[in-house]
N, C-alpha and C positions, 0 to 999 in steps of 0.2 A: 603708702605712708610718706608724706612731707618731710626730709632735713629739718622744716624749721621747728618741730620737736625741741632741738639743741637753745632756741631762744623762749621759750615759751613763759617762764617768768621775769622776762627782762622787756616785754613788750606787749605782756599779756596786758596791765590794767590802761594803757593807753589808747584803745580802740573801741571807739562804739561807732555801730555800722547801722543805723536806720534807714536805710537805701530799702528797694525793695530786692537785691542780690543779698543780701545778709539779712535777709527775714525771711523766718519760718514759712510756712505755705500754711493756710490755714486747715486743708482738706487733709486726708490721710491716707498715708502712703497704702496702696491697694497691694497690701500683703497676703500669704495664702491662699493664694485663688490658684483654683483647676476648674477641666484640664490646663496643658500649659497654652493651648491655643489660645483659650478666653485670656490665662494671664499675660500672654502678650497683649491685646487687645486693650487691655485696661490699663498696661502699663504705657501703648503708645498714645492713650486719650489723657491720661496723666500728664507724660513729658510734654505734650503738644499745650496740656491747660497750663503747666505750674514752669514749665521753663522758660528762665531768660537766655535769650538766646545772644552769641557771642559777635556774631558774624551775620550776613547775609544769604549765606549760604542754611539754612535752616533745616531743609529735606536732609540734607552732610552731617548735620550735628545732632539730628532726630535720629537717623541710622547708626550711628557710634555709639547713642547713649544707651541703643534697645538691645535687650535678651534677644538673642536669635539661638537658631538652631538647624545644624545640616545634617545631611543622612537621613532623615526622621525616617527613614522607610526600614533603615536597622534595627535587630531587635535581640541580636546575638550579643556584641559587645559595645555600649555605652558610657561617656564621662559627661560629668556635670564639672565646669567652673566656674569658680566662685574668684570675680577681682577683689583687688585693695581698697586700702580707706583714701577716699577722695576719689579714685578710678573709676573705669567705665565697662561693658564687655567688651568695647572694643578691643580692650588689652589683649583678646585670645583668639582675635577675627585672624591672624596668623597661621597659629597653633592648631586652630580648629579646624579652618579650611584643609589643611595638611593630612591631619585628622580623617578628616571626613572622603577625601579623596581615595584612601585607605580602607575603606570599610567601616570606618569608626562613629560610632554615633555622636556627635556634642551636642551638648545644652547647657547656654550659659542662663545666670540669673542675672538681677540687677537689685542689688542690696538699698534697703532703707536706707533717703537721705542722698542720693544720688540720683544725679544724671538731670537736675534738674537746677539746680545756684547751691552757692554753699550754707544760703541761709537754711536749707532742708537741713544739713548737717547739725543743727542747733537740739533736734529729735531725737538724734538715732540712739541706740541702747545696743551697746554687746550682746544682749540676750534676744533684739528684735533680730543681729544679724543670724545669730542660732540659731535661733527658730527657721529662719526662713531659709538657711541652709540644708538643717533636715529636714522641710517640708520638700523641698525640691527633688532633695536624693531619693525619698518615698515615691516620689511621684515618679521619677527616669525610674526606679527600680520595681515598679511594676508594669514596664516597657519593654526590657532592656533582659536577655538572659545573664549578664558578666556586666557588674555595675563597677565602675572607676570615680574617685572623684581628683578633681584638680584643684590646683589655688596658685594666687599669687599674693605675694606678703603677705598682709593679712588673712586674704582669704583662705591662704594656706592654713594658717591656725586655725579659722573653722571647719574646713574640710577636716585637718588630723584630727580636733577634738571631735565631729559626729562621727570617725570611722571610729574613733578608740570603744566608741559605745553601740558599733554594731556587728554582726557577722557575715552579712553581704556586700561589704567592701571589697572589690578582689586586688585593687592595687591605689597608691597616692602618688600622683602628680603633682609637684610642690615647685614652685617656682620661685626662688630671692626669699625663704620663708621666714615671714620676722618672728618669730618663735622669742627673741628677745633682741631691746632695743639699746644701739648704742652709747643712745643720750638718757644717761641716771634720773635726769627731769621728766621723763614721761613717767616713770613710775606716780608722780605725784597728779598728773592730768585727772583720776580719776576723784579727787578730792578737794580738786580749786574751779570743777568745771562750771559750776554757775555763779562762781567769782570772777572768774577771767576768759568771757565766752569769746574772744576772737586772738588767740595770740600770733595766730600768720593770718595776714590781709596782705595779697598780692593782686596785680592786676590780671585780669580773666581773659587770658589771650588761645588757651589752649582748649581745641572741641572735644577730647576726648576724655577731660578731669576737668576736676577742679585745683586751681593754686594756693586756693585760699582754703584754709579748714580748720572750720569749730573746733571749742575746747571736747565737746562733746562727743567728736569724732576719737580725737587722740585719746579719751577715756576708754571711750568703746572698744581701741584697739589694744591699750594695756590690760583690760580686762579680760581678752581675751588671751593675753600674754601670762596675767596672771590665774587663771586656768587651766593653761597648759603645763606650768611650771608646777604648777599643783598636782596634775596627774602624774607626770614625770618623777616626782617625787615618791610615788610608793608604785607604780607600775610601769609597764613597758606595754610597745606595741607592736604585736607581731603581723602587723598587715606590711605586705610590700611594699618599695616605695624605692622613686626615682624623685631626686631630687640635684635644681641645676643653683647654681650658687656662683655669685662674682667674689672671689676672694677680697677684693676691697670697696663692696657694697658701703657708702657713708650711712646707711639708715640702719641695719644687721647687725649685731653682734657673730659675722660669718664662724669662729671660730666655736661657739657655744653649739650655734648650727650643728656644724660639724659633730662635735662630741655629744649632742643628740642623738646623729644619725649612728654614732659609732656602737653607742651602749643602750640606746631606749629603744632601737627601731629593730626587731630581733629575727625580723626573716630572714631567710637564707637569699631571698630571692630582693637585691637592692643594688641601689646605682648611686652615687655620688659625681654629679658634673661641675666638678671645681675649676673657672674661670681664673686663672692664677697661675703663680709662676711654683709656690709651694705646698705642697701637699700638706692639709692639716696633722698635728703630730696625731692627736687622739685617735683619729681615722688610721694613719699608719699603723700604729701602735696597734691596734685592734685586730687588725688586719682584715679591716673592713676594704670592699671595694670603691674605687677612685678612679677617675679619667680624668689628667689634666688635660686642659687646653690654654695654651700660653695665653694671654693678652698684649701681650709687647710683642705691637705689629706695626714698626713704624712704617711700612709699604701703605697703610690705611688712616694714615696717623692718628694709630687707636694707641694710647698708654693703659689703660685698665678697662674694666666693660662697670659697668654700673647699676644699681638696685633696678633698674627697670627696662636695660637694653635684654635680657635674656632671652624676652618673651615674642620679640621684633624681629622680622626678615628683612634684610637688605634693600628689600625691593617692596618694603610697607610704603603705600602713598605718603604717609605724612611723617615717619621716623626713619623712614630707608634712607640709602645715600644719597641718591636724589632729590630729595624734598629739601625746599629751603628752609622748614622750621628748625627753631634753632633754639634751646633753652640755654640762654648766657648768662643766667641768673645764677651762677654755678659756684659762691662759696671763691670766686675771683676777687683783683682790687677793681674798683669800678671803673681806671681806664683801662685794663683788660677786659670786664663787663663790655664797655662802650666798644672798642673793638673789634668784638664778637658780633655785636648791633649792630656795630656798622659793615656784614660781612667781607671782613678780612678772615683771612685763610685762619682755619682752627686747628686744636688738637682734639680730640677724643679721650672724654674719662668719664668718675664718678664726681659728685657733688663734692668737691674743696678740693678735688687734686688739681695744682699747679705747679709750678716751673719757672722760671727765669726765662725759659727761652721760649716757649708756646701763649698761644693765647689758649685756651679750651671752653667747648662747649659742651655740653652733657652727651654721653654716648648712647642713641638711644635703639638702634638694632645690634645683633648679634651677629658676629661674622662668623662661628658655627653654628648657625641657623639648621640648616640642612641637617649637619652632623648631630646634630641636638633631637632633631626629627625622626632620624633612623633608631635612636636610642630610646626615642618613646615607643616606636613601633617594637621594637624589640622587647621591650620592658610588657605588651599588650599583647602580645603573641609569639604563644608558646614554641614555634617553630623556628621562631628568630631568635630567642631568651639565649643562645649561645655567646651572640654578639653582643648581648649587653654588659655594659661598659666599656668596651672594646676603648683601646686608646687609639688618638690619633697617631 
């Protein structure tokens, strides 16, 4: 999910985008297909027909936007994830590897309305990404002896609402989960969407998202907010669950998070990986379990970690410390923006933290990568479930 949530009716009705990046695709997203082999298949004749591509590098940007899958020769323990709105699988090319090294089976998907320009975004429906979330999980779970599923921000809300409605869930993998958003104005995205179909129009520099995203998206993704908030309300879930969280996520309501995980998530068997300097009160209070991990690292000069550095290894091609991408678009004034462009020395955070003394550009790996790893493995097998949440 985009920050620019927070501007959405201040710049909604001045954009009309006739381009052929901000127009629908006429053909229709190849939804529900098995097995997943074919739905790969159909998904990369898809990207290859309906995408505009960013760069010249095209073979690069075909790879990051496809469903893949390692392990597949596993059949004991399995997770499916499900990215964000606007995102790609690449998000979990990380995770998964990690993953899969391990014994673990992953399979990601690739949601309606992705991976192909943000004009597909103009399509999508909350209820097309449901669906295709539990068609997915049915399909690994007649694979798979011990079915997982994962998410990141949005996709986290569809992964918890298909687990809350099944009994072969064994655990939730929840990554930055927007479960509720901090800008009051998206509540309304799902009522002005074909009033105000582009409220962020950014330029398309990044292969593995989209910058720019339909009103129709940010609908899609309150609805699914508003869903959750609705089963919350008269039940609880008692499926496992490890969930990692940047304390000053600008897109999350981290703290709701939090009290979520404290009173609705009722297993005995859970983890909380709070990126932050303070422990949520609800979560103490509860005497739920917690692992902080500081972010105030200025040997890395990381200040805070961000709604989307959790899910990145230091040593990711295009988010690690080596890659020169840079999102300076970061909620700066614009000659700190220009600064950033022009690479001079950064600082590291989330979307609007600044400083007098730093320039920042978005933080986009985790520097407990590793540490975050051992805690999946732990949370996925039973012989390591000691060390889970272990603090640093």
């Amino acid at each position: 999910m985009v920050v620019a949530a927070s501007t959405l009716l201040g710049v909604a009705g001045c954009h009309s985008q006739p381009s052929a990046r901000f127009t629908a695709s006429s053909a229709t997203f190849p939804s529900k297909v098995a097995p997943y082999s074919r739905y790969l298949g159909r998904i990369e004749a898809w990207l290859k027909s309906e995408r505009i591509f960013i760069s010249e590098n095209e073979a690069q940007e075909l790879a990051m936007n496809m469903p893949f899958e390692c392990a597949s020769n596993v059949t004991d323990r399995g997770v499916l994830f499900v990215h964000g709105l606007g995102d790609s699988p690449y998000f979990f090319r990380d995770v998964a590897q990690s993953l899969c090294n391990q014994g673990i089976r992953v399979r990601t998907l690739l949601l309606p309305g992705h991976g192909t320009k943000p004009g597909d975004m103009l399509k999508v429906s909350y209820d097309s990404w449901q669906q295709e979330t539990e068609f997915h999980l049915n399909l690994l779970a007649e694979e798979v002896d011990t079915l997982y599923a994962g998410g990141f921000s949005t996709g986290a809300n569809l992964v918890t609402l298909a687990a809350s409605g099944r009994d072969d869930v064994e655990g939730l993998l929840l990554f930055s989960p927007a479960f509720k958003s901090r800008f009051f104005v998206s509540k309304l995205a799902p009522y002005v969407d074909s009033l105000f179909p582009w409220p962020n129009v950014e330029k398309e520099d990044n292969p593995s998202r989209y910058n720019s995203t339909a009103m129709p998206g940010f609908a899609a993704y309150q609805e699914s907010v508003n869903a959750l908030q609705g089963y919350f309300e008269t039940k609880q879930i008692d499926v496992p669950v490890i969930i990692v969280v940047a304390e000053q996520d600008s897109v999350v309501d981290t703290q709701w998070v939090a009290q979520q995980y404290a009173n609705n998530f009722t297993s005995p068997i859970k983890c909380l990986l709070w990126q932050g300097e303070t422990a949520p009160r609800d979560v103490t209070e509860q005497g739920a379990t917690v692992a902080l991990q500081t972010m105030r690292l200025p040997e890395k000069r990381i200040a805070a970690a961000s709604h989307m550095s959790v899910l990145f290894s230091p040593e990711n091609p295009l988010y690690g410390v080596q890659s020169n991408f840079r999102i300076c678009d970061n909620g700066q004034s614009e000659g700190k923006q220009a600064q950033c462009e022009a690479g001079e020395e950064v600082w590291f955070g989330p979307w609007g933290y600044t400083d007098k003394q730093h320039v920042y550009s978005r933080l986009t790996y985790n520097p407990y990568f590793d540490a975050m790893i051992a805690q999946l493995l732990a949370f996925t097998d039973k012989e390591k479930a000691s060390t889970l949440c272990a603090r640093d």
